[in-house]
Structures are given as C-alpha cells and as structure tokens.
ROVO-334544 format. One record per residue: x, y, z of N, C-alpha, C, O in turn. Coordinates in steps of 0.2 Angstrom, whole numbers, plus 5000, padded with zeros to 4 digits. Atoms other than C-alpha are relative to their C-alpha. Layout:
<pts>
XYZXYZXYZXYZ/...
</pts>
This chain:
<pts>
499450045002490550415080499849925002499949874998/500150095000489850245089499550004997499349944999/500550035004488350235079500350004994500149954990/499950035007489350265062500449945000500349904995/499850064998490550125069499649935000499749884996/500850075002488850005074500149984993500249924992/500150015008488650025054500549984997500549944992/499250055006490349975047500249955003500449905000/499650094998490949845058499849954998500149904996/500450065002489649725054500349994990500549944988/499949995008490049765034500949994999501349964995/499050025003492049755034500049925006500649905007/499750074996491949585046499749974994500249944991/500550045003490749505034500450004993500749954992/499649995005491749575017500649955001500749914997/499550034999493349505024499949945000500049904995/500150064999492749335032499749984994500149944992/500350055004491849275019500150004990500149964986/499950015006492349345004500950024997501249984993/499249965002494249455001500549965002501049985000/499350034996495449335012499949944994500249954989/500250055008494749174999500450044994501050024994/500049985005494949284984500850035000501150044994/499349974997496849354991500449944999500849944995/499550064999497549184994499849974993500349944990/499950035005496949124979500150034995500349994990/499749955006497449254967500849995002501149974997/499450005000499049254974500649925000501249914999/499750075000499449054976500049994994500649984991/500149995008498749044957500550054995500650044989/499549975005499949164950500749995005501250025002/499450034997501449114962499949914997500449885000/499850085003501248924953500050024993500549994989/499949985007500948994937500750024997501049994992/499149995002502649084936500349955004500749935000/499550034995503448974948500750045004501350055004/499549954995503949094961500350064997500750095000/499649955004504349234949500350055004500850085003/499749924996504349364964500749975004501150015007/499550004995505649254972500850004996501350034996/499350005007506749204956500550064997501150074996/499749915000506849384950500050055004500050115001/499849944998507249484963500650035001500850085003/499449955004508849514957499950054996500150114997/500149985004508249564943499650085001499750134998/500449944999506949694951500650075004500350125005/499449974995508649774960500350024995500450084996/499649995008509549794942499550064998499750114996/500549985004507949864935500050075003499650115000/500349954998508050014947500550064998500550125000/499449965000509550094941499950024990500250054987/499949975007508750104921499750085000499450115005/500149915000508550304915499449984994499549944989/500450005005506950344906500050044995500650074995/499749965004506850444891499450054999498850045000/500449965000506350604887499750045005499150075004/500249994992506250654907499449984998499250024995/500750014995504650554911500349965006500949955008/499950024994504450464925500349924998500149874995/499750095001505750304926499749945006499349955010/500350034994505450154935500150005007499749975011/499849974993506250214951499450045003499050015007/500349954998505250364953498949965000498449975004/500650034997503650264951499849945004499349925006/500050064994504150124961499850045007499450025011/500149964992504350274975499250034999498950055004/500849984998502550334971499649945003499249945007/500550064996501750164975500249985006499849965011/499949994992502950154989499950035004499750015010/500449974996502450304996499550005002499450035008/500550004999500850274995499749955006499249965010/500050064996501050105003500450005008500349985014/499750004992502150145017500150065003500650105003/500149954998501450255026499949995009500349965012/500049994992500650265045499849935000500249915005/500150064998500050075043500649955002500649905006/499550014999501750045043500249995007500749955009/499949994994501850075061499450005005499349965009/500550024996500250105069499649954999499349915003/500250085001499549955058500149965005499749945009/499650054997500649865065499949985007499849925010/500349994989500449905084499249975002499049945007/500550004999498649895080499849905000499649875005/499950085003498849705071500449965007500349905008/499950054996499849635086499550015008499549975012/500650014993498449695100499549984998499149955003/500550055002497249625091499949915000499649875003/499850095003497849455083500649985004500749925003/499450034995499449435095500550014995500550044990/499450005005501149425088500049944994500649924993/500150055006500549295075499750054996500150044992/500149985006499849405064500550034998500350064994/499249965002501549485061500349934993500549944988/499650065006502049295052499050014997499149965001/500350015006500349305041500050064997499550074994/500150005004500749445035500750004996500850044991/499650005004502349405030499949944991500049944985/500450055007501449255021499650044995499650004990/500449985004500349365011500550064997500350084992/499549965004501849495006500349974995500349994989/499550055006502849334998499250004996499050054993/500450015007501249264987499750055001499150035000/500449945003500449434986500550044997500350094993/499649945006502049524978499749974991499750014985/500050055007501549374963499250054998499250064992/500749965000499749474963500350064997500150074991/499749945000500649624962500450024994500450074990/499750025006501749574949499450034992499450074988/500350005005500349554938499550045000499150014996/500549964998499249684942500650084995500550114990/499349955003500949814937500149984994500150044991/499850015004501249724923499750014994499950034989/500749995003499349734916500150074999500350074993/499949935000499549934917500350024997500250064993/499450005006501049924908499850014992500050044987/500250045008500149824894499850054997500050064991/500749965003498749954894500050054999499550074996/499949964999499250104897499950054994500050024988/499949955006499250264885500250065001500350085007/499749945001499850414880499650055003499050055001/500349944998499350574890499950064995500350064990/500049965006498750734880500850035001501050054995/499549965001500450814882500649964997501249984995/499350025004501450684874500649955002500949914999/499450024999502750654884499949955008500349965013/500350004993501850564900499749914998499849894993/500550054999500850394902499450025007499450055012/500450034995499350334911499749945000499649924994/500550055002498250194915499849965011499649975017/500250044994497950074928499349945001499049924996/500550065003496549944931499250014997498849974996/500649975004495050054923500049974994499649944991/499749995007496150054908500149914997500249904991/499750045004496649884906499149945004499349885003/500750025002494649814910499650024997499050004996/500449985008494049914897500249984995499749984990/499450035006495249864885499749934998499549914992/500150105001494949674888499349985000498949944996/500550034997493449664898499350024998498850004999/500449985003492549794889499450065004499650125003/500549964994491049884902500450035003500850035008/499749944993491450054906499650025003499850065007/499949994993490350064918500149965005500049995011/499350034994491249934928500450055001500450085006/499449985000492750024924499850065005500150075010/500049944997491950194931499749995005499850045008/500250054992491150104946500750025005500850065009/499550004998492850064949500650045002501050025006/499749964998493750224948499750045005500050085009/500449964997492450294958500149985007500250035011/499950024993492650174973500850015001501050015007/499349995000494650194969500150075006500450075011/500049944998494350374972499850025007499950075011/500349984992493250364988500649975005500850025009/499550044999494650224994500550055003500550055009/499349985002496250324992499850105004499950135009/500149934997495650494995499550035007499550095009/500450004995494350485008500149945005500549955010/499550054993494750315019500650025001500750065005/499350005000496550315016500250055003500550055008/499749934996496850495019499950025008500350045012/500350004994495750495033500449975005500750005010/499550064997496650335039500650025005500650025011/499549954998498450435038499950035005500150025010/500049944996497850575045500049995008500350025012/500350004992497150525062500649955002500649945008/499550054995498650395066500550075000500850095006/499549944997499750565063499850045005500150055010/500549954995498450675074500349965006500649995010/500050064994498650515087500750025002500850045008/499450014997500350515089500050085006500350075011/500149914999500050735096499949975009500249985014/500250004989499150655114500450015006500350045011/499750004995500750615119500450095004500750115009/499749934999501250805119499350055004499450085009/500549974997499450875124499449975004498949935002/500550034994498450835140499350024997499150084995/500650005002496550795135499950034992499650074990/499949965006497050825117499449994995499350034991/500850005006495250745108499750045002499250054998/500749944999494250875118500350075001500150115006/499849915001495251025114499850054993499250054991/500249995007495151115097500749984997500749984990/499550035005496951045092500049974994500449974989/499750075004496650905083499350054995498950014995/500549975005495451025072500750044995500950044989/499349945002497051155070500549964997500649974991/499550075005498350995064499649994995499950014990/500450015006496850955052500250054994500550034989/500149925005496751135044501050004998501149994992/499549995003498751155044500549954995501049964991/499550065003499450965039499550004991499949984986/500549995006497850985024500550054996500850044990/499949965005498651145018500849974997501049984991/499450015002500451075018499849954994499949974989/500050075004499950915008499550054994499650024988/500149985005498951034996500550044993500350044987/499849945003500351154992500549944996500949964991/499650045004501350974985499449974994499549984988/500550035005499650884978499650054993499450024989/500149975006499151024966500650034996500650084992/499549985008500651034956500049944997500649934995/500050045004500250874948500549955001501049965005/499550065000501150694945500549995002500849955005/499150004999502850764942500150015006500549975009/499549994996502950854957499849945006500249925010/500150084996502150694967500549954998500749935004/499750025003503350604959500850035002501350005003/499449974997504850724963500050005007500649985009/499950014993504450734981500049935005500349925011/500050054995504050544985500949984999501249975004/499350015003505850504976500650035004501250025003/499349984992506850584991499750005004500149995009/500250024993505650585004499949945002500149935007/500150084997505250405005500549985001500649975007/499150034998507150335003500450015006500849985009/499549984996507650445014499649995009500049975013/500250024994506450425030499949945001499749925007/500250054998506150265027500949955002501049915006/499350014997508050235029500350015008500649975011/500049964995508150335045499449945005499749925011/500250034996506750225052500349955000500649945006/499650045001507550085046500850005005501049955009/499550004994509150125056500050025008500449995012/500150024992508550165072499649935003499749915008/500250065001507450005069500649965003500649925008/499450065002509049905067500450025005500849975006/499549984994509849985081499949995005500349995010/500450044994508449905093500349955000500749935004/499750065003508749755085500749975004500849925008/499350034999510549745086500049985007500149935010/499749984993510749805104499649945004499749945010/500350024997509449675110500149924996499949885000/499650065006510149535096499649925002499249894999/500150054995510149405111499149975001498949925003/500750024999508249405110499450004992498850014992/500350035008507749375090499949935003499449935007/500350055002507549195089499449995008499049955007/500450004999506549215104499450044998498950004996/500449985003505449345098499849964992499249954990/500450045006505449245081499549925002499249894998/500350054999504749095091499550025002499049985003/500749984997503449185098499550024994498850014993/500849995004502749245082499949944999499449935003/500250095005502749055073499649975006499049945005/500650044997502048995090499350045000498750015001/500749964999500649135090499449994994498849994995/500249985005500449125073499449934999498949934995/500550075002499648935073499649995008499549935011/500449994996498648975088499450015000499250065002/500549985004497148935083499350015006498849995006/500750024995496148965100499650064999499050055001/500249955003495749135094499450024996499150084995/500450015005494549065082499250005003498750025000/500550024995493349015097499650095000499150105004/500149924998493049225097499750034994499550084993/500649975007492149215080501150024994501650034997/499450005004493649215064500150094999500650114997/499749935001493449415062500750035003501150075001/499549994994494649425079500449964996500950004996/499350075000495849275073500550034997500450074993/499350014999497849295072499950004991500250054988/499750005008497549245052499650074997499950094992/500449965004496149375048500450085002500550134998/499849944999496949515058500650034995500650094993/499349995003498749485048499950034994500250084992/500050005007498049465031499550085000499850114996/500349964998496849625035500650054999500650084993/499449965000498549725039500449984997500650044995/499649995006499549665028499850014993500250014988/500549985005498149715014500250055000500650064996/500049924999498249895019500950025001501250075002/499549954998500049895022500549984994500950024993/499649985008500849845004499449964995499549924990/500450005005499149834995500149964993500149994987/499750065005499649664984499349994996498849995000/500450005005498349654971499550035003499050005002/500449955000497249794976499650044996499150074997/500049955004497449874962500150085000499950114996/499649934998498250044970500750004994500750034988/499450005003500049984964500050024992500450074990/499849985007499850004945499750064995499850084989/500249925000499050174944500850045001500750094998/499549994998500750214948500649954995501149974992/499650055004501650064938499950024994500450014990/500049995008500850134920500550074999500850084994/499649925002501750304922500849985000501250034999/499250005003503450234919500250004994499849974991/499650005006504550244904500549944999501149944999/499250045000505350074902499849954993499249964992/499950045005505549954887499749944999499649914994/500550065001504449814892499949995005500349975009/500450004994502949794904500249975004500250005010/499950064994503549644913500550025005500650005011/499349964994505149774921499750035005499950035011/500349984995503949864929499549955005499349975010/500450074995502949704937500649975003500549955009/499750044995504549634942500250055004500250045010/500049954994505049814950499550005004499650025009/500649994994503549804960500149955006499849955011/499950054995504249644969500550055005500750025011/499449964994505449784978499350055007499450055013/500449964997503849894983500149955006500549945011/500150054993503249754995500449975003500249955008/499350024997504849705000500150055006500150055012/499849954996505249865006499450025006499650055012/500549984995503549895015499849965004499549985009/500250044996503149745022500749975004501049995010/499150044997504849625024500350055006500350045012/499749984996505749765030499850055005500050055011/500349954994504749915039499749965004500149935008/500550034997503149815044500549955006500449955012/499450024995504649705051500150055004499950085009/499549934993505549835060499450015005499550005011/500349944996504049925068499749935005499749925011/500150094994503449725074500549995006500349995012/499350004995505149705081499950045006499850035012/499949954994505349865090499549985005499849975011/500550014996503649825098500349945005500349945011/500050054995504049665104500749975003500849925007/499650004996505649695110500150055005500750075007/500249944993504949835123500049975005500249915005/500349994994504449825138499250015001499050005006/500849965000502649875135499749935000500149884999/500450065000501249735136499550014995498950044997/500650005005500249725121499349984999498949994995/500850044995498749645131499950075002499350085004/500349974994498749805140499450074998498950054995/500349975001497849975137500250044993499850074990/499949955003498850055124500049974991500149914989/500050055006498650025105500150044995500150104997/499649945005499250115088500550025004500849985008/499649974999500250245090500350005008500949985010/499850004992500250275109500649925000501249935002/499950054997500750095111500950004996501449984999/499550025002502250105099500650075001501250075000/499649934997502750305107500249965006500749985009/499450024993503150195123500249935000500349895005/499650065002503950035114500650065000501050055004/499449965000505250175109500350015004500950015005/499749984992505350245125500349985004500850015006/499750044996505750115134500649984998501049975002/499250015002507250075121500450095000500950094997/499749945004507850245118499850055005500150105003/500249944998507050365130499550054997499150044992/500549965003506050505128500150054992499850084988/500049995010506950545111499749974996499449994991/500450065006506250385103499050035001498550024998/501049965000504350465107500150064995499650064991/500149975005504950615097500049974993499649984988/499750025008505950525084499349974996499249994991/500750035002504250425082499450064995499250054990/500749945000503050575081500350014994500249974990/499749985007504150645066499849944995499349954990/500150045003504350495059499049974997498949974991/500350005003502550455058499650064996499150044991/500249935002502150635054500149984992499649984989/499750005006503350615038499449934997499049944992/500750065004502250435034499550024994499550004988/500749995000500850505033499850064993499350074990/499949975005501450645022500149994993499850004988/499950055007502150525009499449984999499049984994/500850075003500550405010499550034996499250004991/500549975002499350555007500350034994499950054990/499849975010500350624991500149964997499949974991/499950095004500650444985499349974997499149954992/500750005001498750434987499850044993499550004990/499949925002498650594976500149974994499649974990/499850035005499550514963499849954998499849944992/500350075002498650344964499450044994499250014989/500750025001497050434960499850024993499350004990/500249975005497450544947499749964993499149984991/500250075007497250404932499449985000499249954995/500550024999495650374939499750064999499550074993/500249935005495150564937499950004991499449994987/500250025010495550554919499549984996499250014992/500350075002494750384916499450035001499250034995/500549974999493050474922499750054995499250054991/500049955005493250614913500650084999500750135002/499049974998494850714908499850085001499850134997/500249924998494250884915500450025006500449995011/499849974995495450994925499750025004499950005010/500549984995494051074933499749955006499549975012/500350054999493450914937500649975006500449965012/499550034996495150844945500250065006500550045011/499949954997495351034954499449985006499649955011/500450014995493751004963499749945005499449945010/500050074997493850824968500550025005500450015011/499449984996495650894976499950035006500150015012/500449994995494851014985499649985005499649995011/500650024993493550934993500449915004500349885009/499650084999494650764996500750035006501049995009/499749974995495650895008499949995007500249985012/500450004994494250885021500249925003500549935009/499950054996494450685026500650005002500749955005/499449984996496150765032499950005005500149965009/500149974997495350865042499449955007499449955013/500450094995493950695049500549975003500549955009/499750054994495250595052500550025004500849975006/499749944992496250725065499649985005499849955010/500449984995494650745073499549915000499049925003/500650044997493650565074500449935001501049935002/499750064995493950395081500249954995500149954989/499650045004495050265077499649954997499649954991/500350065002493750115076499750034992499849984988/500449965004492850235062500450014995500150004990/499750015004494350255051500549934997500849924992/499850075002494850095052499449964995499449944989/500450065002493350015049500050034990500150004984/500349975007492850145033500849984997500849934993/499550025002494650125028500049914995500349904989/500050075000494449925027499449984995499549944990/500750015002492749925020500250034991500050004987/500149995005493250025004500549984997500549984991/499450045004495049935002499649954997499649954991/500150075002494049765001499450004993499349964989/500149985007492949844988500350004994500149974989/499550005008494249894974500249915001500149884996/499650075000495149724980499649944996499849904993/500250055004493949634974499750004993499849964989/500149985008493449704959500750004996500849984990/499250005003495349714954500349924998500649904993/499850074998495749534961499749954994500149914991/500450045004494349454949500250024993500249974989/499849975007495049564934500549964998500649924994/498950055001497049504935499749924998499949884993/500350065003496149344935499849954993499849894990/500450025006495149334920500750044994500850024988/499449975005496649434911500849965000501249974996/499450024998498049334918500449954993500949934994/499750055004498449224902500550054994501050034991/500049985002498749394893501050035007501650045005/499249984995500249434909500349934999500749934995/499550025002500849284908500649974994501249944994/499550005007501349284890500750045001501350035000/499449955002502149444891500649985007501149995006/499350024997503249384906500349934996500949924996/499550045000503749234898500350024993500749994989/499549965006504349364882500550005003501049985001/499649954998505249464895500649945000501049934995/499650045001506149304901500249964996500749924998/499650055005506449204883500650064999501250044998/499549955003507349384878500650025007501250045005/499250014995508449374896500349944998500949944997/499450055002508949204892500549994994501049964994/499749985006509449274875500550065001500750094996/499549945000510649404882499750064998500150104997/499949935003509649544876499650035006499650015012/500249954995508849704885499149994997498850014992/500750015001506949654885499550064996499450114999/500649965004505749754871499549954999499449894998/500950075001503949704869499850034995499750094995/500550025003503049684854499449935000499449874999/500650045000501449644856499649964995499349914996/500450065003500749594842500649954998500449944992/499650055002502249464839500049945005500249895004/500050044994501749404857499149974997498949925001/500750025001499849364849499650045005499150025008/500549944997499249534860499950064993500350114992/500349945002498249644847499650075002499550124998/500249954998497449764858500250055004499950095007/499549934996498749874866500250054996500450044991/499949925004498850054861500950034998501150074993/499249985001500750074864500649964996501249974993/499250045001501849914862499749994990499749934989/500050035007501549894842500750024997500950004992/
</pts>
C-alpha cells in the first residue's frame, strides 16, 4: 500500500495543481457570465420543476435528479469533509462553497447537453446518453468518446466505489479493537458487496426506485440532527463562520507547496463531493422524460445545492462546533464519530456509523447507474454489462481492506481524468447549450410550458427534439 501510494500522489498533486483547478474555475466562471447567473436566477424555477410527472412511467426529473444525487452524496459528504478541514483547515469549507455556486453553471450545462443528445433505448420506452453521446454527436471521434467511457467506468466503479466503501469499512474501528489486522474489514467487504449487488443487478429502474426514497429520506434525518447541533450551539455560528473566511484567505499554507493549500484542498473536495462539470451528472440527467433539455439543466442546480450548500455544510458545522481539534490525530471518519460524540454522546457515534453506512449504499448504486450509459456506449452487450458488474464488486471489497491515502489518491487521479476531458467538451459545445437555454427562457417569458424544437432553434443534429 505505501509503495502504490509513492506512485499516485505524485500524479493527482501534479494533475490538480497544474492542470484541473485552471480548467474548473474557468469553465465554471465562463458559463456563470454567459448565462448571468442562471444557477442563482432559476432556482425557483429548479424547485417547480421537481414536482413535473413523466410519461409513459419512465424516469421523471425527480427520480433522476435522485440518481445523480445519490451518487453525489455519499461518504465524501462526511468523511470528505472531516478529511478537507485537516488538511486545508476550515478554509477549505468557504472554497468549496465557491466552486458549488460557479460550478452548478458547469453543471447546468453539462445536464442540459445530455438532454440535447440523448436517445432512445431499444425498449422504447427509456433514454440514454451522457457525455460519450453528445461528443460524438458534435465532436465526432469515437474513440475519444470510448477512451472516455472507459476512464468514466474505472472512475465510478473502481475509485469511487472503492472510495465509499473504505470511509464505511472506517467508521467499524470504532466498534472493533485492532480492526485493520483482523479478517473483518474482508467480511464487511464480502457482505456490503452482496447487499449493493442484489439492488444493482436489476437495472436503472430499480436504481432509480431505490435512490428516490433512500436519498430524501437519510439525507433528511442527517440533515435534522445536523440542525439540531447547530441550533443548540446557535451562539457560536458567526463565530465559526469567521473562522472559515479568516482561514479561507490564509495564504501561509502556500509556503508548504500549493498541493497542501486551503484553496486546492476545497476545490479538490468540493470536486468529489457535488462533481460540477465532471461529467458523472448527466448520465443520469439524459434518462428523464421532460419537455425540454434546459428543465433538466436547471433541475440539476438542486443536486449541488443539496450536496454541497446543505450536507457538506452540515457535516463542516458539526465538526467545528465539537470539541475535537482538527490539528490532532483523528481524521475522516474517526474524527467526525467523536465531533458527534461530544454533542450527543455515544448515540451520535452510532447515529453516524448508520448514516455513513446508508451514504455509501446510495453513492455505490448511484454509481451503478452513472455507469450504465457508458456500457452501452461501448457496446450494447448484456453479457458485456453482466461482467463488468461482476468484477466491479471486488473494489468493494479493496476498499474495506486497504488505506485511506490509496483510495483517496486513486479516487482523485481518475476524477481529474474524466474532468478534464468533459470540462474541455461543454466548452467547445457550449454555444449549442446556450441557445437551447435562452429557448427555454424566451418560452417562460411567454407564459408557456417550455418544448424544444431543435431544428427551429438552428440545432440539426439531435435524434429526439425534431
């Protein structure tokens, strides 16, 4: 493990510093000036939008908003989080608030594109697509496009799950003495792998049905005991909010090389924790049923709201209105099972464990769902998507059993891969999103219910809107 660590850190400090944090800020400032603010303008409008019914039961925009959500708010949501304030101090908590706001505008149009491009599945009654689908369309070179399913697919099912798994495995220490050199964290592997099988092989729907009540409702539940630290502790918000904004322009951090600094840890954590131009979101964004692309781009300004603003908020808070010292030895999980502790007792250690447990459960079926459309996109083979399932079980089972720095680093290294290849895409395609958003809005200023025709917009290349 410290030799495959030696090999990755050098490769995800280098990836970030020099190239993904550039290409993140400027993607996301470029289409937040372009729209002017669209993620902040319409979010009424993204709040209206969750309540349309699709037809034909497929998937509406609710239920795919909850696969991207699940997917997105998962263990990063908590252990991230704990990890990003021992690292970067409690300044990185205010960058990633700043990369939530201009990175939902990223996200917008990343959703929106998917929408464009998307197509009909062989049963008829289904979509798919996502960013394969809408850089082959425009950009032409499949094998870019299958490069990029590829690295999508190691990403999602290999880092990410991995990822998950080992921040749930983590929380377990606190119940078993010497728990990394027992065979436990092999047994959690084996039995949490079979659980997340018996959802992920019934396909999208049931991905799809299961995140659609589990996410709302656990992320609720953290949410109110979150709120309940909060309240009772009330007296000490704008302290705590002074301390991120003074942390956050703390640039002495920098003197430690920029991989360590306050801005790189935030934007790093807030990348992995609501994946704003990633290109995850709209694998999940093409599979709705609504009336015109642009509803599912401005639904998407709820995703990151709800996983950054509000969780990633919350679990910040909790933290830093403990007792615990974030300088000291504890970090992830551990450190955020005796932030609770200290408010709440030794319930808040259980309440925690569950809760991350559940995470980690949604994150890895939301995963599941991300990846499918990248299957396809490959090649539409059952057998093909069976076998990838299969073996994409095991990095369950790695990341129970191997070290945090290693799933982190591999984790990071294959986000900033798709991230860039996606980021550069939305870019070169972006005159094409922002027509069809300023359809959506001439047709709201006109009192109607937004339908897209494409070709009346001057887009002749889409399979669905004619």
């Amino acid at each position: 493990m410290d030799y495959l660590n030696s090999l990755l850190t050098p490769i995800s400090d280098a990836l970030y510093v020099y190239v993904l944090v550039a290409l993140l800020v400027i993607c996301g400032v470029y289409f937040t000036v372009r729209t002017k603010f669209a993620q902040v303008r319409l979010f009424i409008d993204a709040l209206k939008l969750m309540s349309e019914k699709p037809r034909n039961k497929r998937i509406s925009s609710f239920q795919a908003l909850m696969i991207c959500t699940a997917s997105k708010v998962g263990t990063a949501n908590i252990a991230g989080v704990a990890t990003a304030l021992v690292i970067g101090g409690p300044g990185a908590m205010f960058w990633m608030w700043i990369m939530a706001i201009i990175g939902s505008s990223s996200s917008m149009a990343e959703a929106t594109l998917a929408q464009m491009y998307k197509i009909k599945r062989k049963d008829e009654n289904s979509f798919i697509g996502g960013p394969s689908y809408y850089i082959q369309k425009v950009l032409k070179p499949r094998w870019i496009c299958v490069t990029f399913s590829c690295l999508f697919i190691f990403c999602f099912l290999f880092g990410f799950n991995a990822l998950q798994a080992h921040n749930m495995s983590s929380a377990l220490k606190y119940y078993i003495p010497d728990y990394e050199n027992t065979l436990w964290p092999y047994l959690i592997g084996v039995v949490f792998s079979a659980l997340i099988a018996s959802v992920v092989f019934g396909g999208i729907k049931r991905i799809g049905f299961v995140s659609s009540y589990l996410v709302p409702i656990m992320s609720t539940i953290y949410l109110v005991v979150g709120f309940y630290i909060i309240f009772t502790n009330f007296s000490r918000i704008p302290q705590v909010f002074s301390l991120i904004v003074s942390s956050a322009f703390n640039f002495q951090s920098f003197t430690g090389g920029l991989s360590g600094s306050v801005i790189l840890i935030g934007i790093k954590r807030g990348l992995l924790s609501n994946e704003a131009g990633m290109g995850s979101a709209p694998n999940a964004a093409a599979s709705a049923d609504t009336s015109h692309p642009a509803k599912q781009g401005i639904a998407q300004i709820l995703s990151v709201f709800i996983d950054t603003i509000l969780i990633c908020s919350t679990s910040a808070f909790i933290i830093l209105l403990s007792n615990v010292n974030i300088k000291g030895d504890l970090t992830g999980m551990p450190l955020m099972q005796e932030a609770l502790k200290s408010q709440l007792g030794s319930w808040g250690v259980h309440f925690i464990t569950l809760s991350i447990t559940l995470f980690a459960f949604s994150a890895i079926i939301g995963n599941f769902g991300y990846c499918e459309p990248n299957f396809l996109f490959i090649k539409d083979s059952p057998k093909l998507i069976k076998t990838i399932r299969i073996l994409s079980i095991f990095p369950i089972i790695f990341g129970c059993v191997a070290t945090a720095s290693v799933v982190w680093n591999l984790s990071d290294i294959s986000m900033a891969l798709i991230a860039i290849v996606n980021i550069i895409s939305i870019i070169l395609l972006s005159n094409r999103y922002i027509t069809c958003l300023k359809d959506y809005l001439k047709q709201k200023k006109d009192h109607k219910d937004p339908t897209f025709n494409a070709p009346a917009c001057g887009i002749t290349d889409t399979e669905l809107w004619k």
